[in-house]
C-alpha positions in Angstrom: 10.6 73.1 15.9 11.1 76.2 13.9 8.1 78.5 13.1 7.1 77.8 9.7 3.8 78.4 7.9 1.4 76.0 9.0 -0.7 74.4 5.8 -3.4 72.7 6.6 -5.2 70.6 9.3 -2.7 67.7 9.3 0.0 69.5 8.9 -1.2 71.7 12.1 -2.3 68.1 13.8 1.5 67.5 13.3 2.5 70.2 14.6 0.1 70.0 17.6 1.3 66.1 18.4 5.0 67.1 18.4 4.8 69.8 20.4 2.6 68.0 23.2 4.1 64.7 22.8 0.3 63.2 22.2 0.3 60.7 19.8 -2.9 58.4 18.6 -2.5 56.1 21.4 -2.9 58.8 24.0 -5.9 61.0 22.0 -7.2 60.0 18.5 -7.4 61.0 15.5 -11.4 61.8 15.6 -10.5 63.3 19.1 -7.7 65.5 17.7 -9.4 66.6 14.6 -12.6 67.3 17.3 -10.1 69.4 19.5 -8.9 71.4 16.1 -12.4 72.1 15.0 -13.6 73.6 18.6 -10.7 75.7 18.8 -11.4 76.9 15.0 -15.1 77.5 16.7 -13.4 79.6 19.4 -11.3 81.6 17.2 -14.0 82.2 14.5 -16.5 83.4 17.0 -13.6 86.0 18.8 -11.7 87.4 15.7 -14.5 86.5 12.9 -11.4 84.1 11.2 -12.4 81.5 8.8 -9.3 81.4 6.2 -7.0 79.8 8.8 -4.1 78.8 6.3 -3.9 81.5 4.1 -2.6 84.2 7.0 0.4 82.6 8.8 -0.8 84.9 11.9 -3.8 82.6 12.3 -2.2 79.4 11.9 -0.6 80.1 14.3 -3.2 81.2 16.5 -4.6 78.1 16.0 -1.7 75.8 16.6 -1.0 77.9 19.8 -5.1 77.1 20.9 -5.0 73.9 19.7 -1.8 72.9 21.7 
């Protein structure tokens, strides 16, 4: 998968499935969109972060945390 600028939270959920090979049968959807918003926690509390999509830097921070 190239490295493109990551949009949104289903586009990074996308992302995040591909790239682990997890799809709803193995975690859900209220899982996954549990595991993106603890990792949003994570990041928020270490860098201060809150505009995730609008600086491709921390989309991709979060797609690397979330994966």
């Amino acid at each position: 998968m190239s490295v493109q600028e990551i949009t949104d939270d289903s586009d990074l959920i996308s992302r995040v499935r591909a790239a682990t090979g997890y799809d709803e049968s193995d975690l859900s959807a209220t899982d996954m969109e549990s595991i993106v918003s603890t990792t949003k926690l994570r990041l928020s509390t270490e860098t201060g972060a809150t505009d995730w999509y609008t600086d491709s830097g921390l989309g991709l921070a979060l797609y690397a945390y979330t994966c």
